[in-house]
N, C-alpha and C positions, 0 to 999 in steps of 0.2 A: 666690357671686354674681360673684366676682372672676372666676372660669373663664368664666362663663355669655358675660358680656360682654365677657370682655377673654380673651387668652390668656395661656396660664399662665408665670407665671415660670419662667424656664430658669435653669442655669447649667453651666460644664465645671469638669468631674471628672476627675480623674487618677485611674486605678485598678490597683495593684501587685498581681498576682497571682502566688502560686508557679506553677513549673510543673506539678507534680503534681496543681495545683489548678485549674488555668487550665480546661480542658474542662466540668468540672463546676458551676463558677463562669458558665461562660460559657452553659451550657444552662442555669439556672436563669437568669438574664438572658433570655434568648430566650423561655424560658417565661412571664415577668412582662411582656414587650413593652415596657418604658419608658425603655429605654436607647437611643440612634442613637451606635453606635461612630465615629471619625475615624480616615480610613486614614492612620497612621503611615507607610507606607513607600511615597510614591506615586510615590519614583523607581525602587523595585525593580519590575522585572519580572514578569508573574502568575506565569511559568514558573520564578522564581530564587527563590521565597517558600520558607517553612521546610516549612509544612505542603500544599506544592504533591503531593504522593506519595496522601496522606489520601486530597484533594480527587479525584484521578484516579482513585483504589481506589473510590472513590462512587459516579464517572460511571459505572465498569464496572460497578457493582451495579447501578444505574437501568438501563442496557443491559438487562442480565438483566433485569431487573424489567418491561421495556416487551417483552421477550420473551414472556416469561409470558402477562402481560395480554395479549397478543396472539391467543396459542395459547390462554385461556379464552375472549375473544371467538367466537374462528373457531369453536370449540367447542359456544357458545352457553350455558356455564355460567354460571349467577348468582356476581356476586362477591359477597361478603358482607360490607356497611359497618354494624356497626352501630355509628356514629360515637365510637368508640374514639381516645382518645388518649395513644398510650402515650408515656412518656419516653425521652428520647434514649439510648440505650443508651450502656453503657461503653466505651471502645476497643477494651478485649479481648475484647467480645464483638462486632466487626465479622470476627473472624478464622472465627468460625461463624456470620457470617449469607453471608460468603462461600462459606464452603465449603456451606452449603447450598442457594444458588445455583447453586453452580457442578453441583452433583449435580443439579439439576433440570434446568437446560439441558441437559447433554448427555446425559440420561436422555430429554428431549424430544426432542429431537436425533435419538437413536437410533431413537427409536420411530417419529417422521417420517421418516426415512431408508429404514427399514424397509416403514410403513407406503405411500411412496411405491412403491420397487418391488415390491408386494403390489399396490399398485394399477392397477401400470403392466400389471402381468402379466395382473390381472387385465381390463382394457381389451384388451390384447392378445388374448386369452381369448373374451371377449364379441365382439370384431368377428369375429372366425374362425368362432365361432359362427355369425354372421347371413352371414360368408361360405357356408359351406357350407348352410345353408337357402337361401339365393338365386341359388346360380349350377345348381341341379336344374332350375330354369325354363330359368335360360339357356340348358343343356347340350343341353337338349331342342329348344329353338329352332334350336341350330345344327346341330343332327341334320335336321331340314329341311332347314335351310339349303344342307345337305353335299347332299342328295341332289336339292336344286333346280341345285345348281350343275354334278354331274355330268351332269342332263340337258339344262342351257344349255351343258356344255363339248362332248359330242357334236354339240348342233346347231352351236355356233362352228366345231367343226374343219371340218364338212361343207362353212360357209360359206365359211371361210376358203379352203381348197382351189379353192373356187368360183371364190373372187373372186383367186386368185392366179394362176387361168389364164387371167382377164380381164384380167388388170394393173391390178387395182382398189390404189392407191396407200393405201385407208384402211382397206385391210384389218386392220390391225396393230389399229385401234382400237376392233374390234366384240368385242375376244377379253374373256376376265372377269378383270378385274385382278389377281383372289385367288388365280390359276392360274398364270400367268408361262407361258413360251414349253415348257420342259422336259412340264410337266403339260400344258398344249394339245396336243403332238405323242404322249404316251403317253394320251392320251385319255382324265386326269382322274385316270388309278392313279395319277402321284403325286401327289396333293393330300394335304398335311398340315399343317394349322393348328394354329399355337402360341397357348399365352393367358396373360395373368398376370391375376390377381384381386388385389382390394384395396377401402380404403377411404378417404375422401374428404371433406373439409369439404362440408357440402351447399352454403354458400354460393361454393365456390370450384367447383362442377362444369360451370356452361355455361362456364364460362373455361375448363375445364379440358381439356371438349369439343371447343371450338373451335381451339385448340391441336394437340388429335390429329388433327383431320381437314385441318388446314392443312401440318403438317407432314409427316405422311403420306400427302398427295394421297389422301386418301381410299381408303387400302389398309389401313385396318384395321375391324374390326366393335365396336361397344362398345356395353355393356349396363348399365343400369347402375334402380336401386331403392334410395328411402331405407330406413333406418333406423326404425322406427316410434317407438321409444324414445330415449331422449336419453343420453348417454354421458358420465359424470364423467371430464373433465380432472386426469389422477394428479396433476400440478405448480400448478395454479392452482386446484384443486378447482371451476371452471367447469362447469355442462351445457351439453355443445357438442351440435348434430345433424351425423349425416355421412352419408350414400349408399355402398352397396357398386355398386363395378363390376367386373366381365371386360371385356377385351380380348383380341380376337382377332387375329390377325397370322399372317402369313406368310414365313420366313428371320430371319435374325441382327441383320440391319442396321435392321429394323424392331421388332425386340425391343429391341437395344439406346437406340435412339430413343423407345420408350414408354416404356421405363424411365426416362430421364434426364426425361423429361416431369412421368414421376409424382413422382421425387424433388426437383423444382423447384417441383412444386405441394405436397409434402408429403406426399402421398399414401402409404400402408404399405402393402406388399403382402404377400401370406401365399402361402404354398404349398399348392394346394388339388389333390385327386386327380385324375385325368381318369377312371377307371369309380367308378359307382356306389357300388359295395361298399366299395371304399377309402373314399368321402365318407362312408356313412354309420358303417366304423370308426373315422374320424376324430373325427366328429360325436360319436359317443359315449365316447371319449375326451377330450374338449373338455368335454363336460359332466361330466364326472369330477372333471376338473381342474376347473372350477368351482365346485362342491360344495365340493372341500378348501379353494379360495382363500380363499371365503366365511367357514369355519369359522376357518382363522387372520385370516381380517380385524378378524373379529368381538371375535377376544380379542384380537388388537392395536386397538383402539379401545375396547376394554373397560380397561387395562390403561391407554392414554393418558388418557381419561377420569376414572379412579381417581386418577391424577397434579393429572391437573389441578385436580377437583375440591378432595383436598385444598391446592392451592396458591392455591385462590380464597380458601380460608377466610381465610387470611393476609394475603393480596397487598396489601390496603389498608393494614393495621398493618407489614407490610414498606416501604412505601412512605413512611409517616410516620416510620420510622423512619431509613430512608438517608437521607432531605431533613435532618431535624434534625442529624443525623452529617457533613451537607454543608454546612450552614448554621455549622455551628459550627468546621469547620476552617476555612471562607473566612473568619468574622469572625475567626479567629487568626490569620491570613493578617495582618489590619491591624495586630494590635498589633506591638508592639518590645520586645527581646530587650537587658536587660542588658548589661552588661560581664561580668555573674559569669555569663552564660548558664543562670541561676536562674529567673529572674524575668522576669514578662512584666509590659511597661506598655503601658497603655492611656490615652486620651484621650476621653470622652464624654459629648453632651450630656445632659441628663436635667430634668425636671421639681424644681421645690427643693421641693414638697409630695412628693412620692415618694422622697424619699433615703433614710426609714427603713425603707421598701419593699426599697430593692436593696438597704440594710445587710443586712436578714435576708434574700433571696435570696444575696449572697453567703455571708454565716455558714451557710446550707444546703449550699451547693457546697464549702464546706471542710471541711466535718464529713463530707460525702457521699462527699468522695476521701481522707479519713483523713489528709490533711494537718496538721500542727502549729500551721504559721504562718498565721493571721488575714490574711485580705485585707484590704487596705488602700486607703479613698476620701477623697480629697482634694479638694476646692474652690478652681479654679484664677480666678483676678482674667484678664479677656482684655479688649479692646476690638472682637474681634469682633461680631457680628450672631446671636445665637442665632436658631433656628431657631422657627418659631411651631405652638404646639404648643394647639389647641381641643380639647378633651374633648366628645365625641357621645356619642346612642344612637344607639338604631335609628330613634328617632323626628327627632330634630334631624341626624341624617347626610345623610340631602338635599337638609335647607336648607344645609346648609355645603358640597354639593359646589357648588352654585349657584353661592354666594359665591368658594368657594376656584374655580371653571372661570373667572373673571373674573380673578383673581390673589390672590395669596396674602396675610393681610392681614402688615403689617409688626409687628415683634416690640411685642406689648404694646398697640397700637393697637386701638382698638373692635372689635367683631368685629360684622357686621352683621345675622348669623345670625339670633340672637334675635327680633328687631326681623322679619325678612325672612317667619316662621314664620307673621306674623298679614297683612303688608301683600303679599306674593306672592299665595298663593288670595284675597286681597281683592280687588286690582287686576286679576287673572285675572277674580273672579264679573262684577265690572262690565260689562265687555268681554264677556262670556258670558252674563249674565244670563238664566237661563231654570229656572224649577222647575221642570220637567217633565226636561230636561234635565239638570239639575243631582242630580236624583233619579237616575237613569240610570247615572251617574258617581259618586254617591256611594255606592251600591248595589254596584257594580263595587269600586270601592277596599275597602269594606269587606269585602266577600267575599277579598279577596287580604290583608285585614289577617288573619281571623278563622282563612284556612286557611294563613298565613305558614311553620309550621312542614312542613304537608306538602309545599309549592310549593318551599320552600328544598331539601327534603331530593332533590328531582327533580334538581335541578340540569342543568337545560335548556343547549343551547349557543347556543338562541336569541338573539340581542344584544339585536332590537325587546322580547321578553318580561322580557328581565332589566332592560332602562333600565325597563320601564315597573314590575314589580314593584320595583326597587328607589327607586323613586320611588313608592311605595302610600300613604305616609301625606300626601305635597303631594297625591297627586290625591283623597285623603279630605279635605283640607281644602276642595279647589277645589270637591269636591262639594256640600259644607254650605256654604260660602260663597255658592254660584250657587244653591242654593235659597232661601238670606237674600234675595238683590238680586234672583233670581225673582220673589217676594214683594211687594219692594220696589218692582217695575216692575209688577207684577200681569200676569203672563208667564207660562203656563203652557203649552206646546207653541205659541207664539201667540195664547190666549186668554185671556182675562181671568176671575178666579172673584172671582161676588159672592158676598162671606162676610156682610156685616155690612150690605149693601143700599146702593145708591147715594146720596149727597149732592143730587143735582140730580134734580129734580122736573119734571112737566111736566103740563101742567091738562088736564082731562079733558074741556073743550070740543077742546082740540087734539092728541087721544091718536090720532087717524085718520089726521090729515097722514102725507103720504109721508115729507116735510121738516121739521124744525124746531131751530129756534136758540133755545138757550136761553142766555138772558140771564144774567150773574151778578147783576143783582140783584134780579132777578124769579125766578127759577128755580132759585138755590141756597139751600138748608134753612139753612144760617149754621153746619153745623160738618162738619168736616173728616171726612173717610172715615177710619177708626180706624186702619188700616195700609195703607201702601202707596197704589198711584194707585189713584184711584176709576175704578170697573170700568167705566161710560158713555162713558170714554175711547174703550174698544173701538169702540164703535158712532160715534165721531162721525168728520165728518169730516175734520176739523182734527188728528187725531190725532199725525201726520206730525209736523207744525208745533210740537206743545206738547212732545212728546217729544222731537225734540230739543233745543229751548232749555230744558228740562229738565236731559238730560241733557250738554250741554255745558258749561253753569255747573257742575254736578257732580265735571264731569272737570277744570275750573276750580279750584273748590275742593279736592278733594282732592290735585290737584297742588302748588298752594301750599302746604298743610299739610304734606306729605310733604320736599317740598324745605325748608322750615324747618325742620322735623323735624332733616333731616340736617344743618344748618346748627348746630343746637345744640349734634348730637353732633359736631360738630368744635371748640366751646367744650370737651366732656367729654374733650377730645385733650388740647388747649392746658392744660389744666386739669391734667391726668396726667401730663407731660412737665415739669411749671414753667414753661410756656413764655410768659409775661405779654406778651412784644412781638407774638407772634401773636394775643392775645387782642384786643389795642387796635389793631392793626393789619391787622388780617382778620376777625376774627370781628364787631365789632361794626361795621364800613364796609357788611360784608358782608349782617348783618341788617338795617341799617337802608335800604340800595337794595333788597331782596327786600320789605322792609314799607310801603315807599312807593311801592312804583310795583304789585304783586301781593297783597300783602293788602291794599293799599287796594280792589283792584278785587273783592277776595273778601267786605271789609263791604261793599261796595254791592248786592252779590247778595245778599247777607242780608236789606241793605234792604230792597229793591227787592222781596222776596218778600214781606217784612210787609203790607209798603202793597197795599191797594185799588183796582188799576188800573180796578175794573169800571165805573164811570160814562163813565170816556172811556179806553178802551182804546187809542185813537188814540196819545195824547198821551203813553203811558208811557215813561220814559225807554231809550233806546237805550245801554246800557256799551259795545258797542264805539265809537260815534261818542264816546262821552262820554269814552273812555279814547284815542281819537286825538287829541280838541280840548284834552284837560289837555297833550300835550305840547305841541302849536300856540300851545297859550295862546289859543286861538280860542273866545269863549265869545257865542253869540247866540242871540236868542231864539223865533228864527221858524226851520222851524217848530216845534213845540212839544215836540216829544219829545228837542230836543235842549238843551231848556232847563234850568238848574238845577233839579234837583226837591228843595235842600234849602238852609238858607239858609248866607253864610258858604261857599256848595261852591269859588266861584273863589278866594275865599285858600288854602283849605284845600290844594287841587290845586295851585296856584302855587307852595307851600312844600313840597308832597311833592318835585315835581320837583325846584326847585333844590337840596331835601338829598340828589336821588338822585345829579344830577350832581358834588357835594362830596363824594360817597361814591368815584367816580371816582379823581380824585387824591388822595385819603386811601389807598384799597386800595394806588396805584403808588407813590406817592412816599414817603410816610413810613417805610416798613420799610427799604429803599435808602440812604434819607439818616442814617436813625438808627443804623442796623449802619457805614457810613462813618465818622462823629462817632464812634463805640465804638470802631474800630479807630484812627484816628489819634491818640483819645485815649490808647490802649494804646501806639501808639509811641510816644508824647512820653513818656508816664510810663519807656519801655525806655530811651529816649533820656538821659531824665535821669540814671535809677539809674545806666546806663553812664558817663557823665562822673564823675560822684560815684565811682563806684570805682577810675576811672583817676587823679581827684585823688589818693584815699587812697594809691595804690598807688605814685606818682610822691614824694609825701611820705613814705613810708618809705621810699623806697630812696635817696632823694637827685635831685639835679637829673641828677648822670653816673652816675646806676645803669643795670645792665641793666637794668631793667626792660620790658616790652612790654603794649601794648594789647590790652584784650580785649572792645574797643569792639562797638557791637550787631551779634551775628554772627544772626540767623532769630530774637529776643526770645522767646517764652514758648512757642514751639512751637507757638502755634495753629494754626497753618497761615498758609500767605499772604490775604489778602482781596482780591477781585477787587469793584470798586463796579461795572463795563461788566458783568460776568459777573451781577453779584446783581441792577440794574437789567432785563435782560434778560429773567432769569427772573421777573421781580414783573410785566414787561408782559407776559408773556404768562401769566400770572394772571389778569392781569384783564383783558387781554379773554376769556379762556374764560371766566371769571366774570361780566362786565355782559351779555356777549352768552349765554353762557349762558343765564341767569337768561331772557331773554325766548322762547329757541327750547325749551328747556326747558319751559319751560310749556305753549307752543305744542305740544310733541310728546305731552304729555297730554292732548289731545284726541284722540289712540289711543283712551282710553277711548271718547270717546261714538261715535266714526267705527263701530269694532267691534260695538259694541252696538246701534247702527243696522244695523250689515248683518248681524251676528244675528237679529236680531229680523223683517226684514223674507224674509230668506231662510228662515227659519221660517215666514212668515206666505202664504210662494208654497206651500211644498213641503205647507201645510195646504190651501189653494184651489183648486191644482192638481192634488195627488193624492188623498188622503183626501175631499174633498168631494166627488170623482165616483163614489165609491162610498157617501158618505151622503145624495145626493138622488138615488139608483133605489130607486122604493117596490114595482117589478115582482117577480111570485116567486124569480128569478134576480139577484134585487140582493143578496142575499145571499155569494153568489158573488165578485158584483162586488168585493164589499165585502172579502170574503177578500182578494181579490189585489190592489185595491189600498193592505190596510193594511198586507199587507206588503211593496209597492213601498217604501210610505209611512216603514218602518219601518227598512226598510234605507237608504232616504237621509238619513230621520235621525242613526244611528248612524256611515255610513260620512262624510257630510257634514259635519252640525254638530258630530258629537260629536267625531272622529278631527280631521278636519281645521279646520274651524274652532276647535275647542280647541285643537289643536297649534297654530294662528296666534293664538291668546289669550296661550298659552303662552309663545312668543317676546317676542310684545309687551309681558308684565310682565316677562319677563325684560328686556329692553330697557332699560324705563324703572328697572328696580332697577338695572342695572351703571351706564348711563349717569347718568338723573336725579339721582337718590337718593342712589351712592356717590360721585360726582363732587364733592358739599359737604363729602366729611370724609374720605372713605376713599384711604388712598396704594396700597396692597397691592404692595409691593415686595419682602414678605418672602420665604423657602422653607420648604418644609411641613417639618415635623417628620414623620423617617421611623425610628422606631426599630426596633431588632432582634427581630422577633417572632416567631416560631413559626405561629402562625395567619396572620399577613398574608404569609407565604412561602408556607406549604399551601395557603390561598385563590389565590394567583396561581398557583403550579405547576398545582392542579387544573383552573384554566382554560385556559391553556395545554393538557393534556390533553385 
């Protein structure tokens, strides 16, 4: 019970380990998780630590090791987790998981190396291929070409000639570019066009285009056709597409100018025949070579495959094993190293119900390294701050991240957890209130309770799936909760279910009116609807109205209960601590202004429920006026509902207050003035002892002794006392505390605000969608009805559920950091982080 509530006692441990011992000592620790080492050596540098070489020999195995994984991913091979957890291996067996690393990388290595220029070749291979299929079209074309241009070169000369003995000036510019001055005068015999072939990113070819024809003034011919197939990138293993092209060209200067074009774009060129016969020996040649490439691909990927596979098998239990191997040199990293250079000490905190735990985890690690000498744990006396250490499951771990995401509680102080497990999904349902809904959600949680082990074993890198499954069993509670206060409100998607028949009655001369008000005292049967609000609610039209002065008093009351609550468990502090001046001096100032001015106003609702307003509903009393005019002190009779409705009510109110406002300067003043009076007490008594020993000490030695005074130098070490500094801190107690106390409360009507605009936003998203497909009684209302229940159905889930629950959610969170732990709770402590094994693997794998 002590753990449940409170957290567990710590204390520090010295702990003398041989060295011989120390590794094996220290992996069963990591294994047990209940130790949080202290780094001894926090001036040494990481790089100047003993076992800084280990820790490096580690990183390079995890290298490798992310290598691997790597090359099975790209591979596509299943790794094989079947959630194995081996033990930290022995030192000297890191010198063969090294060397078996190291043989697998560059056995990887090679074969990638290999298999790259296999590939590269092979690419090479393949475009040449689609070269020489595509440039037979070309070749053919320029075969026209040639012989369109001989019979354009003849007609140019004729003209040329023509217009030269015209003095025609533009003569020069009707000749054909592809021909130049030399082949115009021998009339076409010399035309001889050069080509390069190649291929080409398809997306880089109209740039590639536009380039040749700008830079070449349009003195070259280019041809160009994709690729049908898509071509594996040897270095990136990408399918890229690319286009084969010819260029045709004329002289040196325009060759070397495409060239430098294509090598700017990237473009590969290959050497392709100019007759026939050559391309197609070529061609078959090329598919020769392709054939063979194929068959060594095949066994190179066979042969990598084989590698890999068996390195999947492992790789998990490799990986658990370097982390622990790395985990356990860095925690020796902290400790400290003798004078005999024997022996390692250690410093850490630990649990005092656990200590016969790490006795026999250490007695394992020394019997385990064939050590002689017994490890040795000591219990060291500190006046530090142990660390706070709360024991979970699965089930209570997220109500403690709640608490602890607020701050950490202080060593020893309540834990609020407990307590949080029932009044969180509570204050949630309220604010949410809907069975229909609440079914929805608890249906949800439960399925991620029922299938927790296969969801876990996925391990998703989702963030939104993992908060929300690791919060499965708060949102199983918020489920069952919201169908309780569903119930409770008789709320069922917005509708009311009559289970057990309504309470209020209506006569059967007036069963036809459109209209009627029924009377409570004519019209109600005299006993109460058996659970929850009577379902006629529905139908009236005052609904609005009754609900929520319902539910506000509600949010009223439970506020106040909640906040006394916490108010007691900071008695259960004061109580824990010995702490009797905070008990008189806070604790009881504190309940008695919460119970006089807040639960007075919570018995009045009580009252006020009992009693029978129905004869003159006018006149029923008003608690807010009635709780403005108690502080006014304003008490009159007209008109009626703000009158006393009970006798004895103006003394009774007259004396709440003034014991609220005495509770005032009891909270400030007394705890200030009495620790002052304590401490000056404490110096007179220092004062006096001091005098008294100077007489003693003056009477032995004589009146001309040396003697010397040892008169009050800092008295008992308490420290100094500040009254400005203690004053200070008490006023501003208490105003967080009386002003508290009222905005507080005030902010508990979250509840009913929520649960109004729940309920009412449910009650459109029924009228507005759902009901236009349940009043078409035509053959196609069927239809209707399909799409808009599923309009209907998806606003519910993606609205009320997701987002209006996520704003429910907030809001109790809210009211639990602020309201709740603001009466008791300090949380100033730090989490207990001990040396675990699992909680290192869980983090790394995320990470990953």
């Amino acid at each position: 019970m002590g753990s449940l509530f409170r957290s567990e006692e710590m204390t520090l441990c010295q702990l003398f380990l041989q060295s011989e011992a120390a590794y094996a000592c220290v992996s069963e620790l990591g294994e047990l998780g209940l130790v949080q080492f202290r780094d001894l050596n926090p001036d040494v540098n990481a790089f100047q630590r003993k076992f800084v070489n280990e820790v490096r020999r580690c990183d390079e195995m995890e290298r490798k090791l992310r290598f691997l994984e790597k090359e099975i991913k790209k591979d596509g091979t299943p790794m094989l987790d079947i959630g194995d957890n081996p033990e930290a291996p022995q030192p000297r067996e890191m010198i063969d998981l090294e060397a078996t690393f190291e043989k697998l990388e560059n056995e990887l290595k090679e074969v990638n190396t290999n298999a790259e220029a296999l590939k590269k070749t092979y690419l090479e291979l393949t475009e040449l291929k689609h070269i020489l299929r595509k440039t037979q079209a070309f070749f053919d074309e320029v075969t026209g070409l040639h012989e369109s241009l001989e019979t354009r070169t003849a007609m140019a000369r004729v003209g040329f000639h023509h217009r030269a003995q015209m003095h025609d000036p533009n003569a020069q510019e009707e000749h054909v570019m592809l021909l130049g001055e030399e082949g115009l005068r021998a009339g076409g015999q010399a035309l001889k066009l050069g080509f390069v072939a190649g291929v080409v990113l398809r997306e880089r070819l109209p740039s590639f285009e536009r380039m040749l024809w700008r830079v070449c003034r349009g003195n070259v011919f280019l041809r160009q056709a994709p690729v049908d197939t898509a071509l594996e990138d040897p270095v990136t293993g990408d399918q890229v597409y690319k286009s084969v092209f010819i260029i045709f060209f004329q002289g040196e200067q325009l060759k070397t100018k495409v060239k430098k074009i294509c090598e700017g774009f990237r473009a590969t060129l290959y050497p392709c025949p100019e007759t026939p016969a050559d391309r197609r020996e070529m061609s078959i040649g090329v598919m020769t070579r392709i054939e063979d490439l194929n068959t060594v691909l095949g066994q190179t990927q066979d042969h990598r495959h084989r590698v890999l596979v068996a390195a999947a098998k492992n790789i998990k239990n490799w990986f658990v094993k370097v982390r622990k191997i790395k985990a356990i040199y860095h925690t020796l990293n902290l400790l400290n190293l003798d004078v005999t250079q024997k022996c390692l000490i250690a410093e850490c905190w630990c649990a005092v119900s656990d200590l016969d735990k790490i006795q026999l985890a250490l007695r394992r690690g020394t019997e385990r390294s064939g050590s002689s000498v017994p490890s040795i744990l000591n219990r060291m006396e500190t006046k530090e701050t142990p660390p706070t250490y709360n024991r979970t499951n699965k089930f209570t771990k997220g109500f403690q991240n709640i608490v602890d995401a607020y701050g950490v509680a202080s060593y020893r102080e309540v834990n609020p957890a407990p307590f949080t497990v029932i009044t969180f999904p509570f204050l949630f349902a309220v604010m949410f209130g809907d069975a229909g809904h609440g079914t929805i959600m608890f249906l949800f949680a439960l399925w991620m309770v029922l299938k927790e082990k296969g969801l876990m074993a996925q391990k998703t890198d989702n963030e939104i799936w993992n908060t929300i499954f690791g919060g499965r069993y708060i949102v199983l509670l918020m489920g069952a909760f919201s169908i309780y206060t569903g119930l409770i409100y008789n709320d069922t998607f917005s509708k009311s279910l009559n289970l057990f028949g309504s309470s209020w009655m209506v006569p059967k001369k007036e069963m036809y009116h459109q209209h009627e008000q029924l009377d409570p005292v004519n019209n109600y049967v005299g006993v109460p609807y058996p659970f929850g609000l009577d379902p006629v609610w529905q139908l009236s039209g005052n609904k609005i109205p009754f609900t929520n002065s319902y539910k506000m008093k509600v949010s009223i009351v439970l506020g106040v209960m909640q906040m006394m609550f916490g108010v007691f468990l900071s008695l259960w502090n004061h109580k824990f601590f010995h702490n009797s001046l905070n008990i008189f001096c806070e604790f009881i100032p504190q309940l008695i202004f919460l119970c006089s001015i807040f639960g007075y106003l919570v018995v009045t609702i009580f009252v006020k429920w009992t009693i029978n307003f129905g004869h003159d509903t006018y006149c029923a009393p008003s608690l807010l006026i009635m709780l403005i005019n108690m502080f006014l002190f304003s008490y009159t009779t007209t008109p009626c509902y703000q009158a006393p409705f009970y006798s004895g009510q103006k003394g009774l109110q007259s004396f709440l207050v003034v014991l609220a406002l005495i509770c005032i300067p009891w909270i400030l003043l007394v705890k200030p003035l009495y620790l002052r009076h304590k401490h000056n007490k404490g110096q007179r008594r220092v004062a006096a002892n001091s005098a008294k020993a100077n007489a003693d000490d003056s009477a032995a030695h004589g009146a001309g002794g040396a003697g010397t005074s040892h008169g009050g130098h800092g008295g008992h070490g308490s420290g100094e006392f500040d009254f400005g500094e203690a004053f200070i801190h008490q006023t501003i107690h208490t105003i967080e505390y009386c002003l508290g106390s009222v905005s507080h409360t005030a902010s508990y009507l979250r509840l009913w605000a929520l649960s109004l605009a729940h309920a009412q936003l449910s009650e459109v998203l029924w009228s507005m969608v759902l009901q236009i497909g349940l009043r078409n009684t035509q053959w196609w209302g069927s239809i209707v009805l399909y799409l808009t229940f599923a309009f209907w159905a998806t606003l519910t889930v993606a609205v009320l559920l997701i987002m209006e629950g996520l704003s429910a959610f907030l809001h109790a969170l809210r009211l639990h950091w602020v309201e709740f732990q603001s009466k008791f709770y300090v949380g100033e402590g730090y989490k207990f982080a001990p040396f675990s094994f699992d909680t290192i693997l869980e983090s790394s794998a995320s990470e990953d």
